[in-house]
C-alpha positions as CSV (number, residue, x, y, z in Angstrom):
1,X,148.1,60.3,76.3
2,X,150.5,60.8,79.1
3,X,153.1,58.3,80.0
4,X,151.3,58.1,83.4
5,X,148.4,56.7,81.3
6,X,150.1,54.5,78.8
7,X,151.7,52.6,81.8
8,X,148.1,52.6,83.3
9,X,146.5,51.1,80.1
10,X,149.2,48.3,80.1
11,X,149.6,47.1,83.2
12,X,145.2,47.2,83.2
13,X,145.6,45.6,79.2
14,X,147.7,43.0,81.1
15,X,145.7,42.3,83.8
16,X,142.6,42.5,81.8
17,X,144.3,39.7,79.4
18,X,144.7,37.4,82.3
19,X,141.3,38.1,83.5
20,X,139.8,37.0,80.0
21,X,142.2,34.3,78.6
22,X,141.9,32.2,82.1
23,X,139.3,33.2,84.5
24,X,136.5,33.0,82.3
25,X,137.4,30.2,79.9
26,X,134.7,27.8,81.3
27,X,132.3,26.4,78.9
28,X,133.5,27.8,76.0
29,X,133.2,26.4,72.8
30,X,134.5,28.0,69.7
31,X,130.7,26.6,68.2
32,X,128.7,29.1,70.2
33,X,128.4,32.4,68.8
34,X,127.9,34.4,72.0
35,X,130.7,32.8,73.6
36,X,132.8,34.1,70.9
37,X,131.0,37.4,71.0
38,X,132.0,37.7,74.5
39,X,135.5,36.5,74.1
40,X,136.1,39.2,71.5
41,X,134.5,42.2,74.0
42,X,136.9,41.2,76.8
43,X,139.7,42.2,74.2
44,X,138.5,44.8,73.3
45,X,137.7,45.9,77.1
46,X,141.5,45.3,78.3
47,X,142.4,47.9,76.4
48,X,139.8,50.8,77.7
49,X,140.7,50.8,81.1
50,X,139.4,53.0,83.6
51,X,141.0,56.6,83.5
52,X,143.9,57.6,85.3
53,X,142.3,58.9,88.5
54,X,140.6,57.8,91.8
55,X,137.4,56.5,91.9
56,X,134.8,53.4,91.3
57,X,134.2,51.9,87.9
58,X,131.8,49.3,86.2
59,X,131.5,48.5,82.5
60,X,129.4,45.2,81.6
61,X,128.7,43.5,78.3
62,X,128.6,44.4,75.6
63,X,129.7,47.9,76.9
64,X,133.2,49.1,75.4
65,X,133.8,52.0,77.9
66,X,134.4,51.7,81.8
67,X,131.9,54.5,83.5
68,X,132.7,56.2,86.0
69,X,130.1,55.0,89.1
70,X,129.4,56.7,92.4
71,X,131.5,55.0,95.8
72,X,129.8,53.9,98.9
73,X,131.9,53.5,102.5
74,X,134.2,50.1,103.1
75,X,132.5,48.5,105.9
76,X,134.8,49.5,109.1
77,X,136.3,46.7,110.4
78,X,139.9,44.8,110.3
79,X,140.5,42.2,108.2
80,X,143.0,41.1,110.5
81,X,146.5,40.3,110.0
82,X,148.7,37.6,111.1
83,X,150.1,37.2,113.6
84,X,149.2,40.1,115.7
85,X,152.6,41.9,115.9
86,X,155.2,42.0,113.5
87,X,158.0,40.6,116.4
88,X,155.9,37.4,115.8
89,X,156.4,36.9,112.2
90,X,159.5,34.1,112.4
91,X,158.0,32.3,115.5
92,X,154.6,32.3,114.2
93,X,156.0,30.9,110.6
94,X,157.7,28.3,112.0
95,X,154.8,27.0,114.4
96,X,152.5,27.1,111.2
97,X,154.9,24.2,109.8
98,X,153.9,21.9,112.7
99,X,150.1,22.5,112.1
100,X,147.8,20.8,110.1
101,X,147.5,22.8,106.5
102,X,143.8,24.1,107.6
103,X,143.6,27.5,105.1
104,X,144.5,30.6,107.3
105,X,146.3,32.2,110.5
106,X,149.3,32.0,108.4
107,X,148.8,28.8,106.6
108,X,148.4,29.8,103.1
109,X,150.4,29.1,99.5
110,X,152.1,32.6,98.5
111,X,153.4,33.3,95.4
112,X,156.9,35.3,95.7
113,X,159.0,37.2,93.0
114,X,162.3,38.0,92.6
115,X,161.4,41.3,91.5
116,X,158.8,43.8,92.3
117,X,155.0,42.8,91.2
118,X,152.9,45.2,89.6
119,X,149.9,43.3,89.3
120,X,148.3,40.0,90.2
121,X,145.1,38.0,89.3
122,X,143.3,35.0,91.2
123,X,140.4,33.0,90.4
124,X,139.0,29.4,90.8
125,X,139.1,27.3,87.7
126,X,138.5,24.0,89.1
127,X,135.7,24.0,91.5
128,X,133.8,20.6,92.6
129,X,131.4,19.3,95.3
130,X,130.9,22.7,96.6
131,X,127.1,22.7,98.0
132,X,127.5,25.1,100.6
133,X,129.5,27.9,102.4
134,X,128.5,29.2,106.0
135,X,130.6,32.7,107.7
136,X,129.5,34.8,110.5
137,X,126.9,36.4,108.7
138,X,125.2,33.2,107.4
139,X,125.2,31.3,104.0
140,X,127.4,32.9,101.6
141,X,129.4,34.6,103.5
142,X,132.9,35.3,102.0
143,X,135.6,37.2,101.4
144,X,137.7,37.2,98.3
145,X,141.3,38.3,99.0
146,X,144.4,39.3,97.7
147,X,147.1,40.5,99.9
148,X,150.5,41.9,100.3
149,X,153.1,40.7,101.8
150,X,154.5,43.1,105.0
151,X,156.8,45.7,104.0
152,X,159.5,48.2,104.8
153,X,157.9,51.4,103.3
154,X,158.2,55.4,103.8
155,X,154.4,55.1,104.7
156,X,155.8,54.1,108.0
157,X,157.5,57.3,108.6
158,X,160.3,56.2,110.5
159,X,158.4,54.5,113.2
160,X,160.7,51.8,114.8
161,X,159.2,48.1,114.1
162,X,156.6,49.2,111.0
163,X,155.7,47.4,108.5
164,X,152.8,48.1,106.0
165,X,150.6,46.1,104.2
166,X,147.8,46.3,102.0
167,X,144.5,44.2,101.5
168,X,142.6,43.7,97.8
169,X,139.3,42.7,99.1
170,X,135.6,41.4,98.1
171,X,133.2,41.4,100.7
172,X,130.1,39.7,99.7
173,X,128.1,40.3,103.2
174,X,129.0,43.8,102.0
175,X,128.5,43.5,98.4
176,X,131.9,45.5,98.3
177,X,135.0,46.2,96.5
178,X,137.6,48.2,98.2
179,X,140.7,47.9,99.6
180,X,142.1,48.0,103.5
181,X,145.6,49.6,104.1
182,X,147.6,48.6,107.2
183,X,150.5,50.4,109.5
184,X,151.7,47.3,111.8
185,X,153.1,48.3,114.8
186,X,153.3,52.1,114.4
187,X,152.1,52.9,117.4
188,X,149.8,56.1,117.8
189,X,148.0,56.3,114.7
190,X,148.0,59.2,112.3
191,X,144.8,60.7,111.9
192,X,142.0,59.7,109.6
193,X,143.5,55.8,110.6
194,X,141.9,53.2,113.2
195,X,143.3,51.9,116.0
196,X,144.1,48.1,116.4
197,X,146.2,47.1,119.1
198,X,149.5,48.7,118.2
199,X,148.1,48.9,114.3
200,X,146.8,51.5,112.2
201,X,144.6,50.4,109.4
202,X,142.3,52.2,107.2
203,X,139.9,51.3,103.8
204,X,139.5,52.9,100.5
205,X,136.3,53.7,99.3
206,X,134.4,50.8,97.8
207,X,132.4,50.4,95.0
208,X,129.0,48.4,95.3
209,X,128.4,45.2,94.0
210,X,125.6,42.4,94.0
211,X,125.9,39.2,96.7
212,X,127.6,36.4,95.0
213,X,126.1,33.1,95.8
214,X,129.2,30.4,96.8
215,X,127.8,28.2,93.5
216,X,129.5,31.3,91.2
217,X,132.7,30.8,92.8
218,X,134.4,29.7,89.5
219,X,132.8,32.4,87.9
220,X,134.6,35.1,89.8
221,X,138.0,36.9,89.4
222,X,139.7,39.4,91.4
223,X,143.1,41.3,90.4
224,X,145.1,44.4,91.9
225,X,147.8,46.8,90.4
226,X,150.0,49.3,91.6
227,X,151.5,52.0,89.6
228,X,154.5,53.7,91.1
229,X,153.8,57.4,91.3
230,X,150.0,56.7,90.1
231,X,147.2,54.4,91.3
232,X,146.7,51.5,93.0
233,X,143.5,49.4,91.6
234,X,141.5,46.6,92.7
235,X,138.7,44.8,90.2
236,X,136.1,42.2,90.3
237,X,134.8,40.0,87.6
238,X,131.6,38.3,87.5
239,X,129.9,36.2,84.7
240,X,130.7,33.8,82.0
241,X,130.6,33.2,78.3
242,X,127.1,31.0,79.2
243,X,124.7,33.4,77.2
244,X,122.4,33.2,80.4
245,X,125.1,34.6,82.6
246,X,126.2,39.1,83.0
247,X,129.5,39.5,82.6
248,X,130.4,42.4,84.4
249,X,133.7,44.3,85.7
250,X,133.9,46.6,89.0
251,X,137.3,48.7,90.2
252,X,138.4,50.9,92.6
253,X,141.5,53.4,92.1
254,X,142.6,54.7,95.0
255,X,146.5,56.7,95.5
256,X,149.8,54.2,95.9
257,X,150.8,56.8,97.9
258,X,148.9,55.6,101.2
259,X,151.5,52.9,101.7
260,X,153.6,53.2,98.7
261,X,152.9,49.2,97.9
262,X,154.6,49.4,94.3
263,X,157.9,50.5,96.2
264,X,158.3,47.0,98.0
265,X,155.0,44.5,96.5
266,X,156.8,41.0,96.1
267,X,154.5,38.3,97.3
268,X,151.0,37.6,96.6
269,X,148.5,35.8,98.7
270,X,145.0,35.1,96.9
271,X,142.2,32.7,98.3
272,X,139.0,32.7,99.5
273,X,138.8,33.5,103.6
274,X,135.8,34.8,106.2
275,X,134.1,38.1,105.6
276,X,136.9,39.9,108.2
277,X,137.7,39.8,112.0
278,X,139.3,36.9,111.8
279,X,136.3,34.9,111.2
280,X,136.1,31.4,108.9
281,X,134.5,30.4,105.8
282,X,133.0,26.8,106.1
283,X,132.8,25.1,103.1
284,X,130.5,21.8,103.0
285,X,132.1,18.3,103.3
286,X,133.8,16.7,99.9
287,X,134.6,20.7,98.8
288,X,137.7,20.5,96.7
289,X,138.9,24.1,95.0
290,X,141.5,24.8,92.4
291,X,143.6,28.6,93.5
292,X,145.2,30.4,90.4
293,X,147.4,33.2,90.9
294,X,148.8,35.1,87.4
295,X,151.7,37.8,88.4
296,X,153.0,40.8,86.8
297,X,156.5,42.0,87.8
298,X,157.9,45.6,87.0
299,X,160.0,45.6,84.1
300,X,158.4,42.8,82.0
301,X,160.0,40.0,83.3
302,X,158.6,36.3,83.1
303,X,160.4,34.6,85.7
304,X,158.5,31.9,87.9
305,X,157.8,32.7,91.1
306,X,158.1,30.6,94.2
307,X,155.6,28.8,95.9
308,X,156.2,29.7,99.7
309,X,154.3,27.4,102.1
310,X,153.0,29.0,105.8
311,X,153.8,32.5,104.4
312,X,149.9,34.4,104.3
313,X,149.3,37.3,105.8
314,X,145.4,37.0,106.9
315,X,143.9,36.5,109.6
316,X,140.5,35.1,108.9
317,X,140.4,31.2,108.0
318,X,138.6,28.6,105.7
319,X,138.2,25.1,106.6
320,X,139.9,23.6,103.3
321,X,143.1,21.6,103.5
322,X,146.2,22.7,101.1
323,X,147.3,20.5,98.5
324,X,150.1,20.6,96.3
325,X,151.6,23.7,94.8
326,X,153.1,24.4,91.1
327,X,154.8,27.2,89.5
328,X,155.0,28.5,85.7
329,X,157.3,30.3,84.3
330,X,155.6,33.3,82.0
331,X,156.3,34.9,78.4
332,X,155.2,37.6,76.0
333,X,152.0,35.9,75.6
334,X,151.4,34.6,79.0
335,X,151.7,35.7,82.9
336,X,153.7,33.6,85.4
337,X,151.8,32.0,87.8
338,X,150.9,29.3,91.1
339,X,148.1,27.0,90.9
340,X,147.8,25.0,94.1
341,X,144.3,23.1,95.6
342,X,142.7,22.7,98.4
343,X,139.7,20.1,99.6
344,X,137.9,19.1,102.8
C-alpha cells in the first residue's frame, strides 16, 4: 500500500470511528444480538475504505467491501453563500450579533481549530418533537451540510479579493451526495465553472441516494476529508442498529486540487439548512435538535476547538433558534468536538 493510501485508510478509519461510536449509538443495547452484530461490521468497515481514487461508493450491511457505484450529475444550482461578497464579511458578522439567533444568513455555531482540519463528522443525536419539515420543494425537503470556512488558496490564482470555499452537501429533493466548490469574487470565471454575481462555483459528481423522511433525522450522519495531495471525500450514513432499519454508507471522492481545501480547512459549519438558493427548512412548532460536530486536525492533535457564534458560511436558513454551545477537548480514543442545540 502506498503512503497516499495508508493516510487515506486513516483519516477514513478515523472518520469512520466517529461515524460508528457516536452517530449511530441510539437504541443499542449490548442484550440484542444484531445490535452487536452491527456494531462489530462498522469496525470492521472503517478500516476498508473506499480506494484511493475519484469516484461514488456504497457498501451496506453486512457488506465488508465499499463498491465502486456509477455517479449521476449534482443538481446545478448555488447553494449560496453568505454574505454575497467577500468585502461584506466583517459588516455582515457584526450585524448578525444584533439579530435574533434564527439558524442561517450567517447565524450559525462553527467549530474552529487552531490547526488545519482534515476531517469532520456531524449528526443529530438528540432529536425531539420533530413532526414535520416543509422547503421549497414540499415536505421533506432538506439539505444536510457541512461547510468550509472562506479561504486564501492557490485555486484563486491570484485574482485580487478571492476567496474559496467548499460545500459537503446532502440534497434529499435530489437524493444526492456531492460536493459544490466556490471561487468568491474572482471575477470572470474559468471555464467548466458557473457564474454567480462576481462568483464562480461548480459541483462534483454525486452519487445517488434514497429521499430521507425528516423522522430519520437522528439516524443520519454526514462527514468530509481532505487529503493534501490526494482526495477530498464526502459520505452519508443511513440506518441504525434497530434490526428493522439498512444501514448503509454512500461517498464521493473527488480531487483536493479544485480548491486545494486541505491547504487552509480550519472551521467547520454542520447543520441542517434548505435544499439550496438560499431557501429555508421549516421545522414544525416545539422542534428541538441536538448538532454534533467531531473534528480531525492534521498532525493528530486533540486540541478543543472553539465555538464561534455568527460565523456560517450558508446561505439557505432553518427556522430553529441556537442554544448554547460546548466544546471537548479530544484524545487517542476520541475526536474533539461542539455540540450545541437548537429549538423552535
Amino acid at each position: 500500500m502506498s503512503k497516499l493510501n495508508v493516510v487515506s485508510a486513516a483519516i477514513m478509519a478515523a472518520s469512520m470511528f466517529s461515524f460508528c461510536s457516536v452517530g449511530f449509538s441510539q437504541g443499542y443495547t449490548h442484550d440484542n444480538i444484531e445490535a452487536q452484530a452491527r456494531q462489530s461490521w462498522r469496525n470492521t468497515v472503517m478500516h476498508a475504505s473506499p480506494p484511493n481514487k475519484t469516484g461514488c461508493f456504497h457498501i451496506s450491511y453486512p457488506q465488508t467491501e465499499w463498491a465502486q457505484v456509477g455517479c449521476t450529475a449534482a443538481p446545478n444550482r448555488p447553494f449560496a453563500k453568505w454574505p454575497k461578497s467577500s468585502s461584506n464579511f466583517l459588516g455582515a458578522a457584526a450585524f448578525a450579533k444584533f439579530q435574533a439567533q434564527t439558524v442561517g444568513d450567517g447565524t450559525d455555531y462553527v467549530a474552529e481549530v487552531p490547526g488545519l482540519l482534515t476531517y469532520s463528522v456531524g449528526d443529530f443525536p438528540t432529536v425531539s418533537g420533530v413532526t414535520s419539515e416543509t422547503g421549497s420543494l414540499g415536505a421533506n425537503d432538506y439539505s444536510l451540510q457541512l461547510n468550509s470556512n472562506f479561504m486564501s488558496t492557490a485555486a484563486c490564482n491570484g485574482h485580487s479579493g478571492c476567496l474559496a470555499w467548499q460545500q459537503f452537501i446532502y440534497s434529499s429533493g435530489e437524493q444526492a451526495v456531492f460536493m459544490q466548490y466556490w471561487l468568491i469574487d474572482y471575477g470572470t470565471c474559468p471555464s467548466g465553472w458557473n457564474t454567480d454575481g462576481d462568483s464562480c462555483y461548480k459541483n462534483s459528481a454525486a452519487v445517488s441516494v434514497p429521499k430521507i423522511a425528516i423522522s430519520e433525522l437522528n439516524q443520519l450522519s454526514i462527514w468530509a476529508n481532505a487529503i493534501p495531495g490526494g482526495v477530498d471525500q464526502v459520505g452519508l450514513g443511513t440506518g441504525d442498529d434497530y434490526i428493522t432499519s439498512g444501514v448503509d454508507f454512500y461517498a464521493i471522492r473527488e480531487p483536493d486540487s479544485v480548491v486545494d481545501l486541505s491547504s487552509d480547512w480550519k472551521e467547520s459549519e454542520f447543520n441542517i439548512f434548505g435544499d439550496g438558493g438560499g431557501s429555508a427548512a421549516t421545522f414544525n412548532q416545539g422542534s428541538s435538535i441536538t448538532v454534533f460536530n467531531q473534528l480531525g486536525e492534521q498532525g493528530s492533535v486533540y486540541y478543543a476547538p472553539t465555538c464561534v457564534q455568527n460565523a456560517g458560511t450558508t446561505g439557505e436558513t432553518n427556522n430553529l433558534t441556537l442554544g448554547s454551545c460546548s466544546t471537548l477537548a479530544g484524545s487517542p480514543s476520541s475526536n474533539p468536538s461542539m455540540t450545541f442545540t437548537e429549538s423552535n
